[in-house]
C-alpha positions in Angstrom: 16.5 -1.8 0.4 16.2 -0.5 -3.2 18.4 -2.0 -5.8 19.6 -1.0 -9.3 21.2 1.8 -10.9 18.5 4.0 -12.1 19.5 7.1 -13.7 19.6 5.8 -17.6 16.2 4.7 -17.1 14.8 7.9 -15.7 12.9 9.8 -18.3 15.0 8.1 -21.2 11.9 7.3 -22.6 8.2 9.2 -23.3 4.8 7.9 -24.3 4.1 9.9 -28.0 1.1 8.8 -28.7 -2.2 7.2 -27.3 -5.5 6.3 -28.8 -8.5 4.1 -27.8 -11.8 3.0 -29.7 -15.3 1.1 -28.8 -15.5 2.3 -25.7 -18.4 1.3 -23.5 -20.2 -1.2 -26.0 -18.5 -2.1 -29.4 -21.6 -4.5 -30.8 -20.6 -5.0 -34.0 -16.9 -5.5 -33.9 -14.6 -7.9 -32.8 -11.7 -7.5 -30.2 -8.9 -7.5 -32.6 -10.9 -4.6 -34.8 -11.4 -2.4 -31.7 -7.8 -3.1 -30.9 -6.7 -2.3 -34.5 -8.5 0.4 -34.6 -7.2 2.4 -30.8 -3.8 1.2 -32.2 -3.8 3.1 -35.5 -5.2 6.1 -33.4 -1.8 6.0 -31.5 0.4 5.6 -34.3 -1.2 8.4 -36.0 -1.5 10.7 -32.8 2.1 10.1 -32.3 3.0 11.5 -36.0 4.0 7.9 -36.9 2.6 5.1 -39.4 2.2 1.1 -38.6 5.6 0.8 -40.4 7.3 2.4 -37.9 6.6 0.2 -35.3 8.9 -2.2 -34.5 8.0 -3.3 -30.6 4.6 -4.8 -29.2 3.1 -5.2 -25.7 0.0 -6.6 -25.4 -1.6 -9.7 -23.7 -5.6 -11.0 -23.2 -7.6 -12.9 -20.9 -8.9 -14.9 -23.3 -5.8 -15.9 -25.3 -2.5 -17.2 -24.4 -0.6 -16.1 -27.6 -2.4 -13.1 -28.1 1.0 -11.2 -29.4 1.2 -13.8 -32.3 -2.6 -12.4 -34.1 -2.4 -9.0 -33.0 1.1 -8.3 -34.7 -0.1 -10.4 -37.8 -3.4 -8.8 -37.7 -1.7 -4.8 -37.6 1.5 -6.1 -39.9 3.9 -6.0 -38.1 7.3 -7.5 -37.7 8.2 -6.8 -34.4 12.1 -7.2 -33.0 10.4 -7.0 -29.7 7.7 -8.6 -28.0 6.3 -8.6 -24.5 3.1 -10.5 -23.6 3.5 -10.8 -19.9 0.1 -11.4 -18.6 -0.8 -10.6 -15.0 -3.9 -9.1 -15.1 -5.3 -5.7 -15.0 -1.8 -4.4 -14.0 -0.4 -5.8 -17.0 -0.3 -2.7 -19.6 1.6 -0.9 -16.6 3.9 -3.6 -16.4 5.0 -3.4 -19.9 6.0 0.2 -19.6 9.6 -1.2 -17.9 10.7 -4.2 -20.1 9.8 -1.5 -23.2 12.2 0.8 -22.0 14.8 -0.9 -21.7 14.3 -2.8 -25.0 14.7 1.1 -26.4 17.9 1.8 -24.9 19.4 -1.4 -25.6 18.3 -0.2 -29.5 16.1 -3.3 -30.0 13.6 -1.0 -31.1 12.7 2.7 -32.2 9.0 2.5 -31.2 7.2 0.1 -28.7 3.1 -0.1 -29.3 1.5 -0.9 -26.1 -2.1 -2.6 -26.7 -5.3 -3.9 -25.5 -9.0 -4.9 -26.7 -12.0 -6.2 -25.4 -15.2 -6.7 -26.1 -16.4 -8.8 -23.1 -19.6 -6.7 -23.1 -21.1 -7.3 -26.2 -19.4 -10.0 -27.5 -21.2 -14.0 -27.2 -19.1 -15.0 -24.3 -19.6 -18.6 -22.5 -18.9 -17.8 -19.2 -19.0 -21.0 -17.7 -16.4 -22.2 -20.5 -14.0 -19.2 -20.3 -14.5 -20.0 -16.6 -13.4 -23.8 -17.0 -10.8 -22.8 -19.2 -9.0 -20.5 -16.2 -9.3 -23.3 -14.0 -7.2 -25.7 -16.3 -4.5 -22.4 -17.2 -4.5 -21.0 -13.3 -5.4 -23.0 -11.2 -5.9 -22.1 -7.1 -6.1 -25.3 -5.7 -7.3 -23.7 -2.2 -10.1 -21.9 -3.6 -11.7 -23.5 -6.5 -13.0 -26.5 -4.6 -15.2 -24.3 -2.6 -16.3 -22.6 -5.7 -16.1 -18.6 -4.9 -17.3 -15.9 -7.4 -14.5 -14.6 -8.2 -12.9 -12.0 -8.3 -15.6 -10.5 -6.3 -15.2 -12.7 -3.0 -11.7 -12.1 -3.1 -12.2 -8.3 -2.9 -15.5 -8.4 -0.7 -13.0 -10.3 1.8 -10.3 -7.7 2.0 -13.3 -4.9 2.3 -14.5 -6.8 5.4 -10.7 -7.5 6.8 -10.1 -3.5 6.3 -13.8 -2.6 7.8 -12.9 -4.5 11.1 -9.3 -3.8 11.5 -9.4 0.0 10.9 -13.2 0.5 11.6 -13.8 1.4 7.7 -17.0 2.3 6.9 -19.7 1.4 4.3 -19.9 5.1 3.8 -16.5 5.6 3.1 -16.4 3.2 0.3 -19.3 4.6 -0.7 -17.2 7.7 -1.4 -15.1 6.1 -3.8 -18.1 5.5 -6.0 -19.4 8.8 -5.6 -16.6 10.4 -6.4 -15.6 8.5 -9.7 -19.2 9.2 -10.4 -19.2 13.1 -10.6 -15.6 12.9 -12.6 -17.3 10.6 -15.0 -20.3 13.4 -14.8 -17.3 16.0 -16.7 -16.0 13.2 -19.2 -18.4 12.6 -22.3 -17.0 9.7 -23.3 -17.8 8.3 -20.2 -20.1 5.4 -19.9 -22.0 6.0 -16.7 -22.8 9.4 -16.5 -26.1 9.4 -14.0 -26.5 11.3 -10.4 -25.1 8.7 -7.8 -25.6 9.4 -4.0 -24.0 7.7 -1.4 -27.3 5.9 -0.4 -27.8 4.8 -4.1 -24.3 3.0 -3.4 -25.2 1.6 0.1 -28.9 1.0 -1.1 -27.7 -0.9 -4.4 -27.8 -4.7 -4.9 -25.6 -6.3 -2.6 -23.4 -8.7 -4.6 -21.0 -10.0 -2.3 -21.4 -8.8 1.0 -20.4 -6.3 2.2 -20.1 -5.1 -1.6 -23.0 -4.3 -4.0 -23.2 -3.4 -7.4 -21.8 -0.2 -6.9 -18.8 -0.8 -5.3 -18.1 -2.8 -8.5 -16.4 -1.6 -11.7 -18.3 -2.1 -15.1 -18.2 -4.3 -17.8 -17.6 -2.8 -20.4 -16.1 -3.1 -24.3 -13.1 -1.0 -24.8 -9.5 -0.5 -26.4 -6.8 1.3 -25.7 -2.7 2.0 -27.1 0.0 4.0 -26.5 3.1 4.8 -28.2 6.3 4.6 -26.2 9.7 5.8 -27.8 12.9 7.2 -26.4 12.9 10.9 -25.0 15.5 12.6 -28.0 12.9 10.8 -30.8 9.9 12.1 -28.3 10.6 15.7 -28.9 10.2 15.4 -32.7 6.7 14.6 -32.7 3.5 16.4 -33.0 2.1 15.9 -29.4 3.8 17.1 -26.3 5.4 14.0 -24.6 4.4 12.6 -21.3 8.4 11.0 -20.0 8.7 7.8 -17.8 10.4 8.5 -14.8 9.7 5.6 -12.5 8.3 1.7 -13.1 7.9 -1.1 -10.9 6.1 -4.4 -10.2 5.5 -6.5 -7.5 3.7 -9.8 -6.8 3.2 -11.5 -3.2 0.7 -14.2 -4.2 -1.9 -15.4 -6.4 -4.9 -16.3 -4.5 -6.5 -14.5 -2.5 -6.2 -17.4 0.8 -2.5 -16.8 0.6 -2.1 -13.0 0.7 -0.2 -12.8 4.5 -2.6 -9.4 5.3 -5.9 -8.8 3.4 -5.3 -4.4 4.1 -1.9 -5.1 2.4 -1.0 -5.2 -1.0 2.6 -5.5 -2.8 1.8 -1.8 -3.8 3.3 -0.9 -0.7 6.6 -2.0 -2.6 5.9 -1.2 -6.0 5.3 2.5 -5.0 8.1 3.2 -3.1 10.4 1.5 -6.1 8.7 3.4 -8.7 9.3 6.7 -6.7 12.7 5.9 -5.9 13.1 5.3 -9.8 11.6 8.9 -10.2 13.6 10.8 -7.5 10.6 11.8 -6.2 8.2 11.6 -3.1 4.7 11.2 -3.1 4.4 14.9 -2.2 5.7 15.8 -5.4 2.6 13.7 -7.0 -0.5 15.9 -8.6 -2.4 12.9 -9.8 -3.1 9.6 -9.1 -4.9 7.5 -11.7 -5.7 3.7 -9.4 -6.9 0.5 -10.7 -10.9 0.6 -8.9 -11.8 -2.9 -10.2 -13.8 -2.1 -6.2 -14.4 0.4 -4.1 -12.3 -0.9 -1.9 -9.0 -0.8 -4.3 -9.0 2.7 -3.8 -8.4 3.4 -0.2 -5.9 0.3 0.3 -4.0 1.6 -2.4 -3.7 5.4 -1.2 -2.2 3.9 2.2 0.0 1.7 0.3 1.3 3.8 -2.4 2.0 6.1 0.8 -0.7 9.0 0.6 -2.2 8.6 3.5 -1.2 6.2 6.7 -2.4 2.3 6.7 -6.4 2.5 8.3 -6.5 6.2 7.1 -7.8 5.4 3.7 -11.3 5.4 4.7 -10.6 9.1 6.3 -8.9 10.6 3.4 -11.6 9.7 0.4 -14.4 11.3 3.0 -16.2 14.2 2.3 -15.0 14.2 -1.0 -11.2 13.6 -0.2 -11.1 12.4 -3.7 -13.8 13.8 -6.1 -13.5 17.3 -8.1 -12.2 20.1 -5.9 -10.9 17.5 -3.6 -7.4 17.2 -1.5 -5.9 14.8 -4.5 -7.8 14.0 -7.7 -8.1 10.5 -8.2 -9.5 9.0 -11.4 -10.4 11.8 -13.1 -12.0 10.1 -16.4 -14.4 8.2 -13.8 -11.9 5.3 -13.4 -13.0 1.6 -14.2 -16.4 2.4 -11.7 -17.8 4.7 -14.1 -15.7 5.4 -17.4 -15.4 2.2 -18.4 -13.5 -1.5 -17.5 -13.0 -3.8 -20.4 -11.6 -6.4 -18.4 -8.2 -5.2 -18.1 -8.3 -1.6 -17.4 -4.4 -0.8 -16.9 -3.7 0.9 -19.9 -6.8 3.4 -19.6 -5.0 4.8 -16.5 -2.0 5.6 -18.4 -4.1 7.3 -21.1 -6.1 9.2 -18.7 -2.5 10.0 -17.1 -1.3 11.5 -20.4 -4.3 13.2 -21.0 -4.3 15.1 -17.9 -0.7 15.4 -18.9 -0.7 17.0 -22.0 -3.5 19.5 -20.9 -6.1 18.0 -23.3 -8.5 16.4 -20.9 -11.7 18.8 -21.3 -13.8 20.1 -18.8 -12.1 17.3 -16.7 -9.0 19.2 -16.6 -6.5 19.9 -13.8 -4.2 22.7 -13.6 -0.8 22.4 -13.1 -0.2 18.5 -13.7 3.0 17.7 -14.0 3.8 14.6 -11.8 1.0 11.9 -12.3 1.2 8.5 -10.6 -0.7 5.2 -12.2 -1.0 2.3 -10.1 -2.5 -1.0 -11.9 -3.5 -4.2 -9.9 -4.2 -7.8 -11.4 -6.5 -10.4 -11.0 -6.9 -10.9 -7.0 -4.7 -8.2 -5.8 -2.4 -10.6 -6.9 0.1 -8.3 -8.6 0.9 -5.0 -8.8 2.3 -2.1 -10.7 2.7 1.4 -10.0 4.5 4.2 -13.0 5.2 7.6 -12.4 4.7 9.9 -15.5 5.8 13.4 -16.1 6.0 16.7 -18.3 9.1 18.3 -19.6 8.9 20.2 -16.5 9.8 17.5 -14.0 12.5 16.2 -15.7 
């Protein structure tokens, strides 16, 4: 049953600007610079300065009052603040709680922001590691020690491969395809031929997963610019409008997810439509969180593009990559662009580039419904937006 009233919240607000900086590997800088610097970008690139700003959403992995430096770093004196952290799907999250801090006139202009430089920065791994077993623990899991996050996913690939008869292949696809969109985006960081036998062929990491089948690790920072839709139209850049939000979370670990080929997107898709007045018919793009290969195919079942078990079908043969049935990932999602991390809020600026028009030789015609689905930690939570032109309003 859906609940809620949503017709002020439909398309009452539109992302103005977005910006991002140290993409791919940021040696030199710190994560608060690159952060500064991709937040700047948006301000600017929505016709704004820092002054304007008077709401912030942004959380880290590595801090649990992140909001606190970032707003004193930038100067500003937010009246809003959201620093919900749950993962990747985080920066999707925000999108909500930022509305509705707009209508209720708590704000004029939200900044939505991330940074990280977990690439090139001096990271002790087995400390940061430590620390996230003191902040979340997962009492049924740690003891046995599993390397984590990847067990967690290399478990639901293996679940999905028996249950539905999934094949190796068919992941493989996933990686293939991000591959040849990253192959039309410059600013992408892996740019190489990949074959589905260099995926199957790779190092195996977590079986049945290997290397390829794995996102990045990257550096990278990304913003946005979120303001309501009669302030939207005065600015420089064609506005991309909200029309649908929601988030769900069914567990934490992975040991107490009820079915490993099941996610909560199978709720938070449906909600977010239902907030859109849409179908999934009516969607020309999906951008969708690919921390693994296998991401990608449970989440077009859940989200409702293809049948549960079908995923495997509808990403073969290129079901997914350029000239596909739906494009998916079109800057080379966080398997070949980039993945700092947290990679939600590079879906949404992929989602408004495509948007706009102004994604390059990347480019698909006619967007004008574009659905962003972001997952956290071990599909532990998720979040799924639906963002639109003028045209769809």
């Amino acid at each position: 049953m859906m609940h809620g009233n949503f017709a002020p919240l439909r398309g009452a607000a539109a992302i103005t600007g977005i910006g991002c900086a140290g993409m791919g590997d940021a040696s030199g800088y710190t994560e608060m610079e690159i952060l500064s610097l991709a937040a700047q970008r948006a301000v600017a690139d929505a016709g704004l300065k820092m002054a304007d700003i008077d709401g912030l959403c942004t959380c880290s992995a590595s801090a649990t009052m992140w909001a606190l430096p970032v707003a004193e770093y930038l100067g500003l004196r937010p009246a809003f603040v959201d620093s919900t952290m749950l993962g990747g799907s985080s920066f999707v999250a925000h999108l909500l709680p930022a509305v509705h801090a707009l209508l209720a006139g708590d704000c004029t202009h939200v900044l939505v922001c991330y940074g990280s430089t977990q690439r090139s920065g001096a990271v002790d791994r087995a400390a940061v590691t430590r620390m996230r077993q003191v902040l979340d623990p997962q009492p049924y899991e740690t003891p046995y020690q599993p390397m984590q996050p990847i067990s967690a996913y290399a478990l639901a690939t293996a679940r999905h491969m028996h249950r539905y008869g999934t094949t190796r292949r068919q992941l493989a696809e996933v990686a293939v395809a991000a591959r040849q969109w990253a192959r039309l985006n410059p600013d992408a960081y892996s740019r190489d031929p990949l074959t589905i036998e260099d995926v199957i062929d790779a190092r195996k990491v977590c079986d049945p997963l290997t290397v390829r089948d794995c996102c990045l690790l990257t550096d990278g920072a990304g913003a946005f610019v979120l303001t309501l839709a009669e302030r939207a139209k005065d600015g420089p850049r064609k506005p991309v409008y909200v029309l649908g939000n929601a988030s769900e979370t069914w567990h934490r670990q992975v040991s107490s997810m009820p079915d490993l080929t099941v996610t909560s997107a199978s709720r938070s898709g449906p909600r977010a439509l239902a907030m859109a007045g849409l179908s999934i018919g009516d969607v020309d793009l999906a951008c969708l969180y690919d921390a693994f290969t296998i991401n990608v195919i449970l989440f077009l079942e859940d989200l409702g593009f293809c049948a549960k078990g079908e995923g495997g079908a509808f990403v073969q043969d290129g079901g997914i990559a350029p000239g596909g049935r739906l494009p998916v990932n079109t800057n080379g999602g966080g398997l070949s662009y980039g993945h700092p991390g947290m990679y939600g809020i590079f879906l949404i600026l992929e989602a408004v580039a495509q948007l706009r028009g102004s994604a390059g030789a990347r480019q698909q015609a006619g967007v004008e419904v574009a659905l962003v689905h972001g997952n956290g930690a071990t599909l532990s939570s998720q979040s799924t937006a639906i963002l639109a032109t003028e045209a769809a309003l």
